[in-house]
C-alpha positions in Angstrom: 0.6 25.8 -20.2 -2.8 25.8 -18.7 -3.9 28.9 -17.2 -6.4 28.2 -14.1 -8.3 29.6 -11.7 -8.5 28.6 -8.0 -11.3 28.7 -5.9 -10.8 28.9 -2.2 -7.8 30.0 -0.6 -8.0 28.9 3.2 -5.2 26.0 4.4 -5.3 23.6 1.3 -6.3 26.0 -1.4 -3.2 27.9 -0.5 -0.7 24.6 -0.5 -2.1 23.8 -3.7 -1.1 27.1 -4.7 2.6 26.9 -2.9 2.7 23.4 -4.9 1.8 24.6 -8.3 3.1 28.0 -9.5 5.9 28.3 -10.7 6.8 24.4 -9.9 4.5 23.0 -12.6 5.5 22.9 -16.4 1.8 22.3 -17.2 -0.7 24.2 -15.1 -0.3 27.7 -13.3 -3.0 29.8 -11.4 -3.9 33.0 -13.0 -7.4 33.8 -10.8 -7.5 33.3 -7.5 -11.0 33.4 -5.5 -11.8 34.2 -1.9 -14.8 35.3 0.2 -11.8 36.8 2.4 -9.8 39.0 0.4 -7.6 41.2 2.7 -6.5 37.4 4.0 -5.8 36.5 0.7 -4.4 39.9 -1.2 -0.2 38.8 0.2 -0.6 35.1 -1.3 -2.2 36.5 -4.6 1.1 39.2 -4.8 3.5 36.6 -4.5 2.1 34.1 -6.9 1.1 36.8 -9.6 -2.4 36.2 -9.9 -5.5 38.2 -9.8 -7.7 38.1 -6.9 -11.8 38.4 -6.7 -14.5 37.3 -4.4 -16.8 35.4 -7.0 -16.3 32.2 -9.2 -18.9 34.2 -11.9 -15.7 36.4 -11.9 -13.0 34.0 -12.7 -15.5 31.8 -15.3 -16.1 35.4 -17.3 -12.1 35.7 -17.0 -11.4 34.9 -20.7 -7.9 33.9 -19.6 -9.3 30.8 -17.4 -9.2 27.9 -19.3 -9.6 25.3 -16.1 -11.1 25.7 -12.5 -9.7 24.1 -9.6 -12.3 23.9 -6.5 -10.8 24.4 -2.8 -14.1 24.8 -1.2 -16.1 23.5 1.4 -17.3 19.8 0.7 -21.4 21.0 0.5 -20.4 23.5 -2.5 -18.6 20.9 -4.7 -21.5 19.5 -6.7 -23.0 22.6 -8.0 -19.9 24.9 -8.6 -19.0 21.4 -11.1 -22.0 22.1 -12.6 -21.8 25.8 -13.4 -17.8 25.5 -14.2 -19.4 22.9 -16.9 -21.8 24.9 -18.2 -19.1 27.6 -18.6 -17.5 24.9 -21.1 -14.4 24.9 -18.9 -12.6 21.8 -17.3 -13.2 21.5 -13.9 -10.8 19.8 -10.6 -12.2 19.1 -7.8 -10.7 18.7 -4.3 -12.1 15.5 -2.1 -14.4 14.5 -1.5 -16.2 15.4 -5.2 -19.5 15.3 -3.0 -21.3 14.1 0.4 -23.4 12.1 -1.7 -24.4 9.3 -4.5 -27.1 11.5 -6.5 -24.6 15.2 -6.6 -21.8 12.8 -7.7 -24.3 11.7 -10.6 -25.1 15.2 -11.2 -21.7 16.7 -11.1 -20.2 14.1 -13.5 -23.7 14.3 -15.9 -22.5 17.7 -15.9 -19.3 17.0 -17.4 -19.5 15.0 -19.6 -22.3 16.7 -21.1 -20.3 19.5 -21.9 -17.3 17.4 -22.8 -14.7 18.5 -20.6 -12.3 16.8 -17.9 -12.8 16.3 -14.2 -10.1 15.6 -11.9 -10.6 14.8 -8.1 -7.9 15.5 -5.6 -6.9 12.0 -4.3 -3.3 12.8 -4.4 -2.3 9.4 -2.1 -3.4 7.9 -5.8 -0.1 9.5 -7.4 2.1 8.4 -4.3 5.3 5.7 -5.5 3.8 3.3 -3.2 0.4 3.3 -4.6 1.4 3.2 -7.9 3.5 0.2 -7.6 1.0 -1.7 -5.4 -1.6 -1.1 -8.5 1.5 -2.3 -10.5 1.7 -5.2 -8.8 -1.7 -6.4 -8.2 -2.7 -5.8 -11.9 0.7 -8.2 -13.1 -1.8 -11.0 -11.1 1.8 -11.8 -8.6 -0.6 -12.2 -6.2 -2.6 -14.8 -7.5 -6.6 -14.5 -6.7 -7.5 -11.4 -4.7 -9.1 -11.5 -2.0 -8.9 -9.1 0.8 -7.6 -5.6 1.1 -6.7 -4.1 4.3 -6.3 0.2 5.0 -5.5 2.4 7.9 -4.8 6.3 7.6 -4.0 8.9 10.5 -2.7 12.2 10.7 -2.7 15.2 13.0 -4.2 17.7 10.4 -7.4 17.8 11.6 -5.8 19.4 15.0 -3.1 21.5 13.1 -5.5 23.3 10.5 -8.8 23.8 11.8 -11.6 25.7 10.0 -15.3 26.3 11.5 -16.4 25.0 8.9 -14.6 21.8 9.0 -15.9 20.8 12.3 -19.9 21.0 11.0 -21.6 17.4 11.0 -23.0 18.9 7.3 -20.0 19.7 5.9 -17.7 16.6 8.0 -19.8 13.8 8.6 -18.0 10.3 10.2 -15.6 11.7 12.4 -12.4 11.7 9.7 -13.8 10.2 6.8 -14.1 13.4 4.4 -10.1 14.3 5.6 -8.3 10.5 5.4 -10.9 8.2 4.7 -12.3 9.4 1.8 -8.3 8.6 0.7 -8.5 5.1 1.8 -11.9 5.1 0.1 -10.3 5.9 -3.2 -7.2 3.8 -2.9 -10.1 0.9 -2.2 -12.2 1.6 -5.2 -9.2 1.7 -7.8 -8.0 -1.6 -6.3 -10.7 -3.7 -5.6 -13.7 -2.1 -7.9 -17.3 -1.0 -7.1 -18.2 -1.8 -3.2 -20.9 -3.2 -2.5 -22.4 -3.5 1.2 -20.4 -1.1 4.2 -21.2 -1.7 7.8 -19.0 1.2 9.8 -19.0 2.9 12.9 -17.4 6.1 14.6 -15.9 6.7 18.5 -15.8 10.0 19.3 -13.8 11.0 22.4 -13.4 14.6 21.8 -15.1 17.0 19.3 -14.5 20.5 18.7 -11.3 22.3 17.1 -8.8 19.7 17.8 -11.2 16.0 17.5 -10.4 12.9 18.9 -12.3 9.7 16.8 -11.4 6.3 15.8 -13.7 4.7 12.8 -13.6 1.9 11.2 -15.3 0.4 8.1 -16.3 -3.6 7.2 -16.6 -3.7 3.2 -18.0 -6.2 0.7 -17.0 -5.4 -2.6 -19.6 -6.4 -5.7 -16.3 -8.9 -7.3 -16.5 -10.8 -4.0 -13.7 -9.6 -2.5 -13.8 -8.5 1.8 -12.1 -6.1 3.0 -11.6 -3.1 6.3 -10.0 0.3 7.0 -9.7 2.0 10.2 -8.6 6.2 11.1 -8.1 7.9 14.0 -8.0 11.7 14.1 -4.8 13.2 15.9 -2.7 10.0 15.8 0.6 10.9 14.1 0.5 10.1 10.5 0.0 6.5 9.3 -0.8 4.9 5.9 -0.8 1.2 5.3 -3.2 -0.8 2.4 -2.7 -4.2 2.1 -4.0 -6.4 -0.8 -3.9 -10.5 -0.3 -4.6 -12.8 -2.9 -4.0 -16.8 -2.5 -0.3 -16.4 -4.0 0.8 -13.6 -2.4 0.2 -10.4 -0.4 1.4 -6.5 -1.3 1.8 -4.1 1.3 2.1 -0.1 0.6 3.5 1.6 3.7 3.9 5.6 3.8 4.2 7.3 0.9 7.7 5.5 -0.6 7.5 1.7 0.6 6.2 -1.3 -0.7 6.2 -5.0 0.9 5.5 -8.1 -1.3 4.9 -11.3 0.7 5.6 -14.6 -1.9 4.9 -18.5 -1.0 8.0 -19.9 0.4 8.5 -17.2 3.2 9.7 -14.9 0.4 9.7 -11.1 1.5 10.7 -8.4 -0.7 11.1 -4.8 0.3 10.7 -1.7 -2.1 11.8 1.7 -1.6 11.0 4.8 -4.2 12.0 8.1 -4.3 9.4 10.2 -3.1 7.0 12.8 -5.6 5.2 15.6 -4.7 2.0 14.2 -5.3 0.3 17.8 -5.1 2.3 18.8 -8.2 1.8 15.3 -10.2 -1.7 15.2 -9.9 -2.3 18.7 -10.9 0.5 17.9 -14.0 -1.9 15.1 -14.7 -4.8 17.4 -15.0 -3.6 19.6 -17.2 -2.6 17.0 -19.3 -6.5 15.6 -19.5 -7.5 19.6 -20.5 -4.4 19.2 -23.3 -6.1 15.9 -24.4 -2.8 14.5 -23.7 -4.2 11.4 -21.5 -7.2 10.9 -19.4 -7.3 11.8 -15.8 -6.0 8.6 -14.0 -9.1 8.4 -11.6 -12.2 7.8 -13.9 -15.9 9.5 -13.6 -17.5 6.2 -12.6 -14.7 5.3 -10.0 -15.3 9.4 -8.7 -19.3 8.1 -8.0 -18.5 4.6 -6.6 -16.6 5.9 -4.1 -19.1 8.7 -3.1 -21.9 6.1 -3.6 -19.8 3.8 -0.8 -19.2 7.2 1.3 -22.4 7.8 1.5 -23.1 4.1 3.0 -20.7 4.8 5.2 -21.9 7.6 7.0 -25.7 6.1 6.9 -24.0 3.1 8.7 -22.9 4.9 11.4 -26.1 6.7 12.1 -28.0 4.1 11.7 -25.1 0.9 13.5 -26.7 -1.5 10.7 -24.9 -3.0 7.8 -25.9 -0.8 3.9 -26.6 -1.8 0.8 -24.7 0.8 -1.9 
């Protein structure tokens, strides 16, 4: 059992914690960390662990043996980096930075002091996603080509924060809440991207947004592909890989669709996870040194690197080089 410390306790630090103790067989929270402690003190009780209002106070906490950061986007990068130098493994919730060169640093930092990094892309660890990877890696689908994404949900209406509504910390409309998912899911399918023209409609802005965006990609293998989001549309999640053989289709969490020549169509239901839980249980299993954490360091970067096109490409409406 790994014994971690959390850092952040608003909306997603405390489902992470409602997710992991006392559920997971590998990881439980033993520190908790929050600027707003009276807010925090009834979540700490429940869960049994001890509360503070400074990560230098969890790090010196000799039971921590792994930090999980739930804090605002702009603090990622350099909490990595003291975590690191504290010698202790380090997850990360999305997005691991707002940009290329804090990505490089935070990962430097890691692996200069030998220990894991995990990011929170949970949507990786969803049956759907896992079989499409499945299938496009068995080559069913003949040459790849094109991959196709859309992902909308109502959070960004339903669990507001100050903080979350800054252009600083929440550039491109919803790209750091669901695109930075499809971003991921992009990267581990279709490799390093390489050129990103995108743009953002805002209709509303304030504590419950209203933007579309959408994003043109060429990838470094060759392959084209798009993704689109709209903040407050109920929830949504489609990516679609084509290849000259055949085409694979994840829908929602639990579906799959694989399109063969002949008018072949194949449907593929799985039980749904709780992706929260598995990709935490696959975290502690990279601090055990039981496996590596399913989403690599250089596939973390790439998809900051292409982030960071991204939102360049909608301030600036031209087409960028990553």
């Amino acid at each position: 059992m790994i014994n971690a410390a959390i850092i952040g306790l608003g909306w997603w630090g405390k489902t992470i914690v409602q997710c992991v103790q006392g559920k997971s067989g590998k990881l439980r929270f033993v520190h908790g960390v929050s600027k707003e402690i009276d807010a925090a003190l009834p979540l700490a009780e429940a869960h049994g662990f001890t509360l503070s209002d400074d990560l230098d106070r969890a790090l010196a906490d000799k039971r921590v043996e792994a930090v999980v950061l739930a804090t605002p986007h702009s603090l990622h990068a350099d909490q990595i980096v003291r975590v690191a130098a504290a010698g202790k493994p380090v997850f990360c919730e999305k997005p691991l930075s707002l940009r290329r060169a804090d990505a490089e640093r935070a990962v430097a930092a890691v692996q200069k002091a030998g220990v894991p990094i995990g990011v929170g892309q949970n949507k990786r660890f969803w049956p759907s996603m896992v079989e499409l990877r499945r299938v496009v890696a068995t080559g069913a689908l003949g040459r790849v080509m094109h991959i196709e994404g859309h992902y909308s949900n109502e959070n960004s209406g339903l669990h507001f924060s100050a903080w979350r509504d800054s252009p600083d910390e929440s550039p491109g409309g919803g790209m750091t809440g669901t695109g930075i998912h499809l971003l991921d899911a992009f990267v581990g399918l279709g490799g390093p991207v390489a050129e990103v023209k995108a743009q953002v409609m805002s209709f509303r802005s304030g504590p419950d947004p209203r933007d579309a965006a959408s994003v043109m990609f060429r990838f470094a293998n060759g392959l084209s592909g798009y993704f689109g989001l709209v903040r407050a549309s109920p929830f949504y999640w489609r990516v679609h890989v084509f290849g000259d053989e055949g085409s694979a289709e994840a829908i929602g969490e639990a579906e799959v669709i694989v399109r063969t020549r002949g008018g072949k169509v194949e449907r593929r239901e799985f039980p749904k996870v709780d992706s929260i839980l598995a990709e935490f249980d696959a975290f502690a299993d990279a601090v055990a040194g039981h496996n590596p954490y399913p989403i690599t360091p250089a596939e973390m970067v790439n998809t900051i690197a292409a982030f960071e096109a991204i939102i360049l490409s909608m301030d600036n409406g031209k087409r960028v080089t990553v």
